[in-house]
N, C-alpha and C positions, 0 to 999 in steps of 0.2 A: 532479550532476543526471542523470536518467533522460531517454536521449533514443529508443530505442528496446527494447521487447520485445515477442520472437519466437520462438512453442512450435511445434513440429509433432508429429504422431502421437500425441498426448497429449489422453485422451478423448473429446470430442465433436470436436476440430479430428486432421480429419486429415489434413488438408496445414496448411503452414507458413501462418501466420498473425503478422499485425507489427502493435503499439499501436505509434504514434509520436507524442512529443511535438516535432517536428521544427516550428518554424511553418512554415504555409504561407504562401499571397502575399497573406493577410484580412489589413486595415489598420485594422480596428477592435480596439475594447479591449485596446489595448498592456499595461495595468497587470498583464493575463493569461500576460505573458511573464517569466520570469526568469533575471534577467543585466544586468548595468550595461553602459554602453557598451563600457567597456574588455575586457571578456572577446569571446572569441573566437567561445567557442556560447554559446547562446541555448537555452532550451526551453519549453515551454508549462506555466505551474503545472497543470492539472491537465486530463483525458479524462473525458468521460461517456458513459456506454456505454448504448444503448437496444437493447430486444428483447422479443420474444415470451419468457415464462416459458418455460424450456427450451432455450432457443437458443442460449445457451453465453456468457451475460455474467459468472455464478460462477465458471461451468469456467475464464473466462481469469483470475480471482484465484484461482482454485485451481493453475492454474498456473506463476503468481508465483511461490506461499506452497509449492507443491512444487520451484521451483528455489531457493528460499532456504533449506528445510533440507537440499535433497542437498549444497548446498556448506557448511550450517552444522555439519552430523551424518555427512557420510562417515566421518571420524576414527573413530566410533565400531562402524562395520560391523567385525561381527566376519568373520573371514576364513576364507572358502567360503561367506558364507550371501547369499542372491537379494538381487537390488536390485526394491524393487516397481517393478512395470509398468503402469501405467495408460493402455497402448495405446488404440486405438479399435476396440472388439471388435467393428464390426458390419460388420468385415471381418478374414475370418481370415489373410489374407498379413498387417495389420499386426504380428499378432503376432511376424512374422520381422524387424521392419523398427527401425530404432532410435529412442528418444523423444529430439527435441532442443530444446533450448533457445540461446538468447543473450541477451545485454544490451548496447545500445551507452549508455555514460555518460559523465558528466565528472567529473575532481576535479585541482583545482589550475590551471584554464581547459585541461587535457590531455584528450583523448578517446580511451576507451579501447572495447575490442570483446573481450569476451568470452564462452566457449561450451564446451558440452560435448554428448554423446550419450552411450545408454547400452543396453543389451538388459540380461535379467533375469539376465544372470550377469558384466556388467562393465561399465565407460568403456569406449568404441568409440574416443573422442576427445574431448581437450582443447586449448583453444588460448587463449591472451590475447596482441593485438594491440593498438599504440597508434599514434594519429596525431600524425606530430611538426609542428610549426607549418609547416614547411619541409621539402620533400620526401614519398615513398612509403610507405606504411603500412611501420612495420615491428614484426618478429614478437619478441615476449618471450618466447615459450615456445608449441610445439605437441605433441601426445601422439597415437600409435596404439597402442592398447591399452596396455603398457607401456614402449613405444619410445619415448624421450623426445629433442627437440629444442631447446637455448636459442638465443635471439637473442645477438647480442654484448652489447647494451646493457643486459640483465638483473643486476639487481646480485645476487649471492649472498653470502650471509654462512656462516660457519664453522658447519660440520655441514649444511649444504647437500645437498652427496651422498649424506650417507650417509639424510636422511631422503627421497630420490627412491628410492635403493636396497631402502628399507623398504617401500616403497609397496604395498598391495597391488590388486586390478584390480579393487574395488567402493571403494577410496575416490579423490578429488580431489588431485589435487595443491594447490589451490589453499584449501584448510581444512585441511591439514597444517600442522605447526609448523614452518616454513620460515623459515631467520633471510632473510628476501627483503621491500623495502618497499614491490615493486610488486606480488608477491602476497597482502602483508597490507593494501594501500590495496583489493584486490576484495574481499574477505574482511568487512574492515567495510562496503563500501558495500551487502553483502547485512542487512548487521545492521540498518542504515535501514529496511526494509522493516516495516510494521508492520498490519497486516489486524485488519480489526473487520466482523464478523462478526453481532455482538448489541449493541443498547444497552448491555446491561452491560458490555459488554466496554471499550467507551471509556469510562462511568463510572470503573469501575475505576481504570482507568488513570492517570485524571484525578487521583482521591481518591488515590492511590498517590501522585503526582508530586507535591503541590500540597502534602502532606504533608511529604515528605523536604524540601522545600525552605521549610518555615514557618518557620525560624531565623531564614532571609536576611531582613533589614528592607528592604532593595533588593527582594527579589523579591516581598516582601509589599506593599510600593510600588507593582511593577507591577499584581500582580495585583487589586486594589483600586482601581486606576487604568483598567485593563481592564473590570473590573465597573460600575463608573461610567458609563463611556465608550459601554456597550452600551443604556443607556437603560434600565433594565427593574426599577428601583428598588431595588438590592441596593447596599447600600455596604461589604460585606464578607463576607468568607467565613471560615467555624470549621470545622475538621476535628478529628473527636477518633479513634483509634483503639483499639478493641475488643478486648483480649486475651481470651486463654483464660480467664483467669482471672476477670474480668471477666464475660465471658456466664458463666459456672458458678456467679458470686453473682446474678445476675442473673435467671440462669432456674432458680433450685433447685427452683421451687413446680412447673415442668412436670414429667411422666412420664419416668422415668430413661432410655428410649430417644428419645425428642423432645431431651431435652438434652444428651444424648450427643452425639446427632447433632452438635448446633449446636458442641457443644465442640469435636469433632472438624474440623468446617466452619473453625472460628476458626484453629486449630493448622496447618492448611492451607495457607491465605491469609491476607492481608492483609484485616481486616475497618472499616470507616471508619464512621463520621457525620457527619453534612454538614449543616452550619445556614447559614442566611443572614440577614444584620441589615440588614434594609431603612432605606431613607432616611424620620424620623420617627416609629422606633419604636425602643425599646431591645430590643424580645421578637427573639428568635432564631425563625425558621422552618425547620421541621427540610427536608430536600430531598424528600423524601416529599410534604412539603406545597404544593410547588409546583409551577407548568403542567407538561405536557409540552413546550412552548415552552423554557421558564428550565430547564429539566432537561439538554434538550438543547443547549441555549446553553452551559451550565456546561460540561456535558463538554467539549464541544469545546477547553477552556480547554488542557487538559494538552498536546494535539500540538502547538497555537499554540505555547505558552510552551515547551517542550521544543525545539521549532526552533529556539529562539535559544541553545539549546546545544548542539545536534546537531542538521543536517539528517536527513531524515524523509521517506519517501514512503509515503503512507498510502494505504489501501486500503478504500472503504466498500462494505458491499455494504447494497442497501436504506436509502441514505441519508437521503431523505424519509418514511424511516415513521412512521407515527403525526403529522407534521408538516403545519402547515396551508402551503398556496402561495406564500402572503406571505411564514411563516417560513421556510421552505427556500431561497428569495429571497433572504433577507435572510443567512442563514449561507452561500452562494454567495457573495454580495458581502464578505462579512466577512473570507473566504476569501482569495480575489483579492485582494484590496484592503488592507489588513494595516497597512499605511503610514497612508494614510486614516484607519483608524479609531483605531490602536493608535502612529502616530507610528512603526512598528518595521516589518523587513523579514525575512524570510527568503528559504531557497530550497527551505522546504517544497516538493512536490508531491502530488497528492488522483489517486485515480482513486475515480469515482461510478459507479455502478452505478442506474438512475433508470427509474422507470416514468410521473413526473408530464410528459406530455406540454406544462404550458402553459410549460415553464423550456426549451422549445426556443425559444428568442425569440434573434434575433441580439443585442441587449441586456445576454443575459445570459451565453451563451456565444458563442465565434467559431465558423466555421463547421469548420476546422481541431481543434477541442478536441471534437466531437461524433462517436459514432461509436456502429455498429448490428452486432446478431449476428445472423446467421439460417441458420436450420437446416432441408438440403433433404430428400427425401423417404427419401435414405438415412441420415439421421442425424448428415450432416455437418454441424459448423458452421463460419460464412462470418463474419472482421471484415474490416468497409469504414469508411471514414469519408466523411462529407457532402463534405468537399473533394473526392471522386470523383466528385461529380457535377458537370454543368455546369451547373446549375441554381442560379442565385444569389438566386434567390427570398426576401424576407425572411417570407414565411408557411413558415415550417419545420414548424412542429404541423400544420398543414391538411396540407400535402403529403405526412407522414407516416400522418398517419392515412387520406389517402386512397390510400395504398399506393403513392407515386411511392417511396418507400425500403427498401419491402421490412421484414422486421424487426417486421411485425406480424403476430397473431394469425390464425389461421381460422376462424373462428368459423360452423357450421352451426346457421342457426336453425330451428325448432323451426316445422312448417306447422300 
């Protein structure tokens, strides 16, 4: 589980900056925390992030999804060429200064803290520390530039050395092929990470997953059970997949560069259709032909069910788009609440990205899971969260919009 992340000098934030899903001392809606009794940490399924357009609610999943490929793609930096820098240019000492990141997480109920820095011609520094149930943090491995340091308790496996030895000063130690099982436990917990961007993009996804897995009679169990369950009169879902071959009979009659195109499109990716056999009808409803509501309901289907094979921390940006208040309500709750509706659990977590002021309701988020970006006159942005304030007020939208939290717009009207 993700219990803290923390960028500095990177983009719009130019000092350090911390999302934490740490709870705080808010005693409502428990069902938002994930962790049974017996574990040690605890974290908050999921952050929502409020702000003025521009004020760096992206910039902070953009710089997730920038520390998850520097550790997923270092390997591949060829050797003497720039690591990008995406400083905060609207000061030029940044550019001297290093981009850093952390992560504090869990896996196995252990808490682990790891980190790196970087200028546009190396690693500054790397380090991964873990906390043992009993006693002082101690250190697995830290780095200055190429000067490496292990803890005792670092397990190494054979060929070990000599792939440290190889190493060179724009890639990771920790994305290296290291026979080590505490630097490939960080390694996958970066692969969790999964950003959506576009409705398409979760669609996709969905129709991807929902597919490879249409063999399993258990999982087609679930997932029919799931559809059921959501109320919305679907009692099953068909996925047919689209070959090359396929669209080329398909679309002979269009213009030989229109069906190029599409061939080419199909050869590419992964191409689906998506029917749904409502309750009281035999006819199939292609997905095309349903709400924006049931479109987005479906997708969501793939990270739910996916979590109960691999934990997942998802990333939406503009999650309420296109979505009416009630429904975006309704897939919050759906969200959280997993058990409830699905009889199943995971330890998914969600970061939201939200402009719909009325889903500030203590109700529906705790006060701890809400948080605001704002950006001052020098182009710095600023994350706080609502637990910062002393203000325990259950009108959270009134207070917002009347500028007790900052994080909204300026709007000069027009005399």
């Amino acid at each position: 589980m993700l219990l803290e992340f923390t960028l500095k000098n990177f983009k719009s934030y130019k000092k350090e900056a911390t999302l934490s899903f740490i709870p705080g001392s808010s005693s409502n809606l428990d069902s938002h925390i994930v962790g049974t009794q017996t574990q040690k940490h605890k974290a908050l399924r999921s952050a929502v992030i409020y702000g003025a357009n521009g004020a760096g609610k992206s910039t902070l999943m953009d710089g997730a999804s920038f520390m998850r490929d520097m550790v997923l793609n270092s390997p591949n930096h060829i050797e003497g060429s720039n690591l990008v820098t995406p400083y905060f240019h609207f000061d030029e000492k940044c550019k001297l200064e290093p981009i850093c990141f952390k992560v504090i997480f869990t896996n196995l109920n252990e808490k682990y803290e790891y980190s790196f820095s970087f200028s546009s011609n190396e690693f500054l520094s790397e380090e991964l520390f873990y906390y043992p149930e009993n006693g002082r943090i101690r250190k697995l491995f830290s780095r200055k530039l190429l000067d490496f340091s292990f803890g005792s308790s670092l397990v190494k496996g054979n060929g070990f050395k000599k792939v440290v030895d190889s190493l060179q000063k724009n890639q990771l130690l920790i994305s290296s092929p290291v026979n080590s099982p505490a630097l490939n436990m960080v390694y996958d917990f970066f692969k969790s990470f999964f950003f959506i961007y576009e409705p398409q993009q979760l669609t996709d996804f969905t129709n991807k997953f929902i597919h490879e897995n249409s063999g399993n009679h258990n999982f087609n169990k679930l997932l029919n059970n799931i559809m059921s369950r959501i109320d919305i009169g679907i009692e099953s879902v068909h996925i047919l997949k689209v070959t090359a071959e396929d669209a080329e009979k398909r679309y002979q009659d269009l213009p030989d560069e229109i069906r190029e195109d599409i061939i080419k499109r199909h050869k590419s990716q992964d191409i689906f259709e998506v029917f749904f056999k409502h309750s009281g009808s035999s006819a199939l409803m292609p997905f095309k032909g349903e709400s924006k509501g049931t479109q987005k309901l479906y997708s969501m289907l793939g990270p739910i069910l996916d979590g109960h094979l691999r934990k997942m921390i998802l990333f939406f940006d503009e999650f309420n788009s296109s979505l009416h208040p009630a429904l975006t309500e309704f897939l919050l709750d759906f969200l959280h609440n997993q058990q409830k509706y699905l009889k199943l659990s995971t330890e998914n977590q969600f970061i939201f990205n939200l402009h719909d002021t009325t889903l500030l309701n203590p109700s529906i988020f705790r006060s701890d899971q809400i948080w605001f970006t704002d950006k001052d006159q020098e182009g710095v942005s600023e994350l706080y969260s609502l637990d910062d304030f002393k203000d325990r007020s259950n009108l959270i939208q009134r207070n917002y919009l009347d500028g007790r939290y900052g994080a909204i717009p300026i709007i000069e009207r027009f005399q």
